[in-house]
C-alpha positions in Angstrom: 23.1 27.8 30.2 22.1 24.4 28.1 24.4 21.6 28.7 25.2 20.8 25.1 26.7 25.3 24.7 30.1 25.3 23.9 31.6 27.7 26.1 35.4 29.3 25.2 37.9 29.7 27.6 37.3 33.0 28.4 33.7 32.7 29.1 32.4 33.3 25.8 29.2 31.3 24.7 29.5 32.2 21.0 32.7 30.4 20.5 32.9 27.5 18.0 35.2 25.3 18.3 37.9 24.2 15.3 36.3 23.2 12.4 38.1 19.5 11.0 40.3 19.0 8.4 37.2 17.6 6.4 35.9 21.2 6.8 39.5 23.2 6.3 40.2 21.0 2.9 36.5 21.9 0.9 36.7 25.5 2.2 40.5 26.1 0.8 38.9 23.9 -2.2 36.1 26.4 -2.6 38.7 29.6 -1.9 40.4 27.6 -4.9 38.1 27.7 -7.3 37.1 31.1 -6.8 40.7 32.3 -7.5 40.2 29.9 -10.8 37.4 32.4 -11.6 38.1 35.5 -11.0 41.9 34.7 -13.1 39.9 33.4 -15.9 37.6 36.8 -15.7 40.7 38.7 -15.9 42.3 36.5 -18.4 39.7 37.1 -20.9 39.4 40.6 -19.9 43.0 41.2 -20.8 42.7 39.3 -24.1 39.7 41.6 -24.9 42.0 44.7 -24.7 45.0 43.7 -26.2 42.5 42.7 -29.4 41.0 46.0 -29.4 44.2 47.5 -29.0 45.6 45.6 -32.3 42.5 46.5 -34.2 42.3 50.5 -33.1 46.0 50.6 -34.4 44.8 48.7 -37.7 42.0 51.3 -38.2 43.4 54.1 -36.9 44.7 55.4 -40.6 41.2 54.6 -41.8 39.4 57.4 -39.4 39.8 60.3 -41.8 38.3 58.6 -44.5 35.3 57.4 -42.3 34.9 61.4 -41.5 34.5 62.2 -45.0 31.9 59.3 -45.1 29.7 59.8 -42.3 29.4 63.7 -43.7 27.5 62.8 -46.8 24.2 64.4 -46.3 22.5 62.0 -49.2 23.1 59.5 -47.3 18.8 59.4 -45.2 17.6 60.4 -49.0 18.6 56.7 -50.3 18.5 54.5 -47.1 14.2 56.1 -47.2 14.0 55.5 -51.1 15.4 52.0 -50.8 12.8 51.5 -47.7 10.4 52.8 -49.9 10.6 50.6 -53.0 10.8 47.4 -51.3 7.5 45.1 -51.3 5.4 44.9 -48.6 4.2 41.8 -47.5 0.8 40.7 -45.7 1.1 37.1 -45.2 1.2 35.6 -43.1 2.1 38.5 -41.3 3.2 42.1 -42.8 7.1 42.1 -43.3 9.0 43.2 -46.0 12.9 42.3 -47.4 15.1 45.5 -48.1 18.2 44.8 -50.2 20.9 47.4 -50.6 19.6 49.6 -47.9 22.7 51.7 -47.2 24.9 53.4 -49.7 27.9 50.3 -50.2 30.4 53.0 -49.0 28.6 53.2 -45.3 28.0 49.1 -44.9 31.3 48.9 -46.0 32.4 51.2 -43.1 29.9 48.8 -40.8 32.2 46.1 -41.6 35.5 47.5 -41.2 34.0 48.4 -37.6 32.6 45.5 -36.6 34.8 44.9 -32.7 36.7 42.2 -32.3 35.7 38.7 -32.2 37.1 38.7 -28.6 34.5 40.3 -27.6 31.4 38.1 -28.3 33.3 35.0 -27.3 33.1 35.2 -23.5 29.5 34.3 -23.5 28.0 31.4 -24.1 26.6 30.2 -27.9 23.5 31.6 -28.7 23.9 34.5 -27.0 27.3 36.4 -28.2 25.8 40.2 -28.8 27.4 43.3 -28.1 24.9 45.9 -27.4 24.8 49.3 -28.6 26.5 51.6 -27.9 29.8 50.1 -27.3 31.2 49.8 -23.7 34.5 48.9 -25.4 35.7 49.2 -28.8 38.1 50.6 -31.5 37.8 54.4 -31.9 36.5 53.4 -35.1 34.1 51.0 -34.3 32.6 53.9 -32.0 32.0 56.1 -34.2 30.7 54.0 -37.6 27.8 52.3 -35.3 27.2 55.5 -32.7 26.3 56.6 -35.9 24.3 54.1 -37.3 22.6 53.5 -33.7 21.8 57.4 -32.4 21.3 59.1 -36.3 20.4 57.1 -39.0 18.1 54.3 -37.1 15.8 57.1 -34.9 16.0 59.7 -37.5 15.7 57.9 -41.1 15.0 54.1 -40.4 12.8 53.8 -38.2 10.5 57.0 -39.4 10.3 55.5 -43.4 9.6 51.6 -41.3 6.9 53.5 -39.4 5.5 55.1 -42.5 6.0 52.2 -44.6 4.2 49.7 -41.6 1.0 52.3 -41.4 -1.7 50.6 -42.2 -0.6 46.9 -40.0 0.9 48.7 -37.5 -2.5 51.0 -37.0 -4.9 47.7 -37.1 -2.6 46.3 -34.8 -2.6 49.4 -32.4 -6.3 49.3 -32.8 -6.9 46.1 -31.9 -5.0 45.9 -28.9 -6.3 49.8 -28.1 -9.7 50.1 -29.3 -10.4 53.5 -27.9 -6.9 55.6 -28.8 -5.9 56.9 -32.4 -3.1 54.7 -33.7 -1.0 58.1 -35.1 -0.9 59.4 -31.0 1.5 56.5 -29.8 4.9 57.7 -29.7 6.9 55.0 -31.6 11.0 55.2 -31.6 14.0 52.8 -32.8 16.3 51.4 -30.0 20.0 51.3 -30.1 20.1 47.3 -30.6 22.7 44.8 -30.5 25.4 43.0 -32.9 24.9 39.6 -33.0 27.3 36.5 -33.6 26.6 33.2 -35.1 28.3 30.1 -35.1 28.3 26.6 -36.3 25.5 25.3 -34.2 23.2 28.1 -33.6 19.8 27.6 -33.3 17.0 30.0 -32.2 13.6 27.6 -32.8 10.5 29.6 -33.8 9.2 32.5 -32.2 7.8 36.1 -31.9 9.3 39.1 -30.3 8.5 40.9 -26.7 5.2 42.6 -27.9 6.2 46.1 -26.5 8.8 45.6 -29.8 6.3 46.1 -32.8 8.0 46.0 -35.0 12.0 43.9 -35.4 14.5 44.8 -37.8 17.6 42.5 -38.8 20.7 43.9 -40.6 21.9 40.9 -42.5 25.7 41.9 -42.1 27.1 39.5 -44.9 30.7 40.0 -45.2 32.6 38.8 -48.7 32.8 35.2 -48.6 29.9 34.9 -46.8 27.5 31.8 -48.0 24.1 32.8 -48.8 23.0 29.7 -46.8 21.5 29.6 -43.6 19.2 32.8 -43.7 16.4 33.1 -41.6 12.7 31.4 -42.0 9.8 33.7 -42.2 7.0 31.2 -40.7 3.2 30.8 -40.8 1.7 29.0 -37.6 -1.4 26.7 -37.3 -3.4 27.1 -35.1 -1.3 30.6 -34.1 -2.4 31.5 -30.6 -1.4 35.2 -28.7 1.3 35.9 -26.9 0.5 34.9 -23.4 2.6 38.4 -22.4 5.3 40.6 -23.3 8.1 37.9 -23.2 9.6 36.0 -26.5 6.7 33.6 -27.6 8.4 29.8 -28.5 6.3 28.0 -30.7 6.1 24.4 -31.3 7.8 23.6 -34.5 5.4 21.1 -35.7 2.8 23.6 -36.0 5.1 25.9 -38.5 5.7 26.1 -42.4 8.4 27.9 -43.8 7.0 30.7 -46.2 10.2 32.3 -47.4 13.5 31.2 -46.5 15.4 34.6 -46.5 19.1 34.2 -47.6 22.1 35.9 -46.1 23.0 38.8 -48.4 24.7 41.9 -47.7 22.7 45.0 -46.3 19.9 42.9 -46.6 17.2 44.1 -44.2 14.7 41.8 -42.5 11.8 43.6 -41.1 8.4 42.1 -40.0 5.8 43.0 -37.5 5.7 41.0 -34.3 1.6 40.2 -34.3 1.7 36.8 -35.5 3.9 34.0 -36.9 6.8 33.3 -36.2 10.8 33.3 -37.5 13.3 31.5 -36.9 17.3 30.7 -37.8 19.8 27.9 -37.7 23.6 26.7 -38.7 24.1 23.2 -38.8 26.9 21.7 -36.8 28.7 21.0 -39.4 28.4 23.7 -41.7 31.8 24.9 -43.5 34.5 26.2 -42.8 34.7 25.1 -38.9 35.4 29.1 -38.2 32.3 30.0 -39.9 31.5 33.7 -38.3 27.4 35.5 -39.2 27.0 38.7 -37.6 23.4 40.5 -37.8 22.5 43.9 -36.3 19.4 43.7 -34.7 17.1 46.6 -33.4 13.5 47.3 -32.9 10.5 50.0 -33.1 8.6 50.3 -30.7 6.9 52.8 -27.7 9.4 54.0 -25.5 9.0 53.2 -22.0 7.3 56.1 -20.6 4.4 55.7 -23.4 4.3 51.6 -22.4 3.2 52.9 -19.0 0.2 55.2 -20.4 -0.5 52.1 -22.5 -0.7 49.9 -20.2 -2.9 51.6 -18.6 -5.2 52.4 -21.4 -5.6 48.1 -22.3 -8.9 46.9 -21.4 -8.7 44.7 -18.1 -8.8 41.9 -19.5 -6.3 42.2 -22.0 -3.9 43.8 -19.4 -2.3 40.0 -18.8 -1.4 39.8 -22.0 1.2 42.8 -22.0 2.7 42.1 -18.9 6.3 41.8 -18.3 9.3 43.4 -19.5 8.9 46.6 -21.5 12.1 47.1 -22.8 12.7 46.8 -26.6 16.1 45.2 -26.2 16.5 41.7 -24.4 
C-alpha cells in the first residue's frame, strides 16, 4: 500500500477522511439553493393552478354555448372561401394576408379560451408559448383550440393553404426533388403553439426549419389591441439558402421591409419558407407597460415519416442542406 493512502480505523483503504468546514459550508450552500429551486418550481406551479382554477369557474357557464358553436357545420365552407379570396402574393416570396378567416362567433370563442397568463410567464421572454394541445388548461380552453388544432387546421386550413400554395409549393418541391411529382408528398398541418408577446420582444429576421413549407400566424388581436407592431414581410440581398433544416438568422442590413403587416383580428399570415425573410418587434417602451400579443402559430409541412423517404430521395449533394431537426414545431 502507497505511503500517502489514507487508511480508516478499521482497515479500510477507501476511507476519506472529514471534509473541512470550508467544504461542509458550500455544500449546505449548494443543498440551499437547490431547496430555493425546487420551492420556486412549486411556487409557480401552484400559482398556475389556482389561475386555471379561477378561470375554469369563470368559463364554466360559457360551455354550453361553446357546444352550440363548435356544431355549426358551415363553419370549413367560409374559413376555405375566405382562404380562397385572399391575394396571393409572389414577391419576394409567395405569401398571402387572410383577414376575417373564421366566422367572429368562433375567434371570439378563441379568445375567451385563451389559458391563463400564468401560464406563459414561467419562461423566459421570447419564448412564452403553450403548445398545442394543452397539458393544462380550463375545460374550456380544451375544447375551443382541440378543436381548432385536430379539426379545422388538418381538415379545412391546411387543405385550401395547400391548394391555394400549388403552383410555389410544386416549383419549390421540384427544385429541391427534381425526380418526384410534387402532388405525391404527403403534406399535413401540425398542432402549433400560442404565443405571447411583451414589451421588448424581438425575433430579428429569419426563415423557418425548411421541413415547415409553409408557416401560418393567427394574428389573435383582442379589443384594444393597437394595430402597431405587426410583423415585417422582408426581401433579402443577396439571399443565400438555408445552410440546413434549422431557423435561418439573417443579417439585418441585408433586409428591406416590403409590407409591414398590422395586428388585426383573425388576420392570417401565411408565407412559404423558400426565401426572405420575416420578422417582429415591440419596443421597450411601447404602451401600456402590461401590453399582452398573442399569435397562434402552426405550420404545413411533410409529416415525419415522409421527411425520411425524402431525405432519402435529395440528391447527395443537397442532402446537407436538409439536415437537422424534422419536426414542424420548434
Amino acid at each position: 500500500m502507497s505511503s500517502n493512502s489514507t487508511v480508516a480505523p478499521n482497515g479500510d483503504a477507501s476511507f476519506s477522511p472529514p471534509s473541512t468546514p470550508t467544504d461542509q459550508i458550500a455544500a449546505m450552500a449548494e443543498q440551499i439553493s437547490a431547496l430555493r429551486e425546487q420551492l420556486s418550481h412549486v411556487t409557480r406551479r401552484e400559482a398556475e393552478l389556482r389561475a386555471v382554477l379561477v378561470r375554469e369557474s369563470e368559463l364554466d357557464a360559457h360551455l354550453d354555448r361553446l357546444a352550440k358553436v363548435l356544431r355549426k357545420t358551415n363553419m370549413g365552407e367560409k374559413v376555405t372561401a375566405a382562404i380562397e379570396g385572399a391575394a396571393l402574393r409572389l414577391e419576394p416570396f409567395p405569401y398571402t394576408v387572410i383577414d376575417d378567416l373564421l366566422p367572429q362567433v368562433f375567434y371570439d370563442s378563441l379568445l375567451m379560451g385563451l389559458p391563463p397568463v400564468e401560464l406563459f410567464e414561467s419562461k423566459p421572454l421570447g419564448k412564452q408559448h403553450l403548445d398545442l394541445p394543452f397539458d393544462m388548461a380550463p375545460m374550456y380552453s380544451r375544447r375551443v383550440w382541440r378543436f381548432m388544432c385536430a379539426e379545422l387546421v388538418p381538415k379545412v386550413i391546411s387543405t385550401a393553404l395547400i391548394a391555394k400554395f400549388r403552383a410555389p409549393l410544386d416549383d419549390w418541391i421540384v427544385t429541391n426533388w427534381p425526380s418526384i411529382d410534387p402532388g405525391s408528398v404527403e403534406l399535413h398541418g401540425s398542432g402549433g403553439r400560442i404565443m405571447l408577446r411583451k414589451r421588448g420582444y424581438r425575433i430579428r429576421p429569419h426563415r423557418d426549419p425548411k421541413w415547415s413549407f409553409i408557416t401560418c400566424i393567427l394574428q389573435l388581436a383582442r379589443p384594444g389591441d393597437s394595430e402597431t407592431w405587426g410583423t415585417q414581410m422582408l426581401a433579402v440581398d443577396d439571399d443565400q439558402e438555408a445552410k440546413n433544416a434549422a431557423p435561418h438568422w439573417i443579417d439585418e442590413k441585408k433586409c428591406r421591409v416590403v409590407e409591414d403587416v398590422a395586428f388585426r383580428p383573425n388576420r392570417l399570415i401565411v408565407f412559404l419558407n423558400s426565401v426572405g425573410a420575416h420578422s417582429a418587434y415591440i419596443p421597450a417602451d411601447a404602451q401600456p407597460d402590461t401590453l399582452q400579443r398573442y399569435i397562434y402559430q402552426f405550420r404545413v409541412g411533410p409529416p415525419l415519416e415522409a421527411v425520411t423517404r425524402l431525405r432519402a430521395l435529395l440528391p447527395e449533394e443537397r442532402q446537407p442542406l436538409w439536415a437537422g431537426k424534422a419536426l414542424l414545431d420548434y
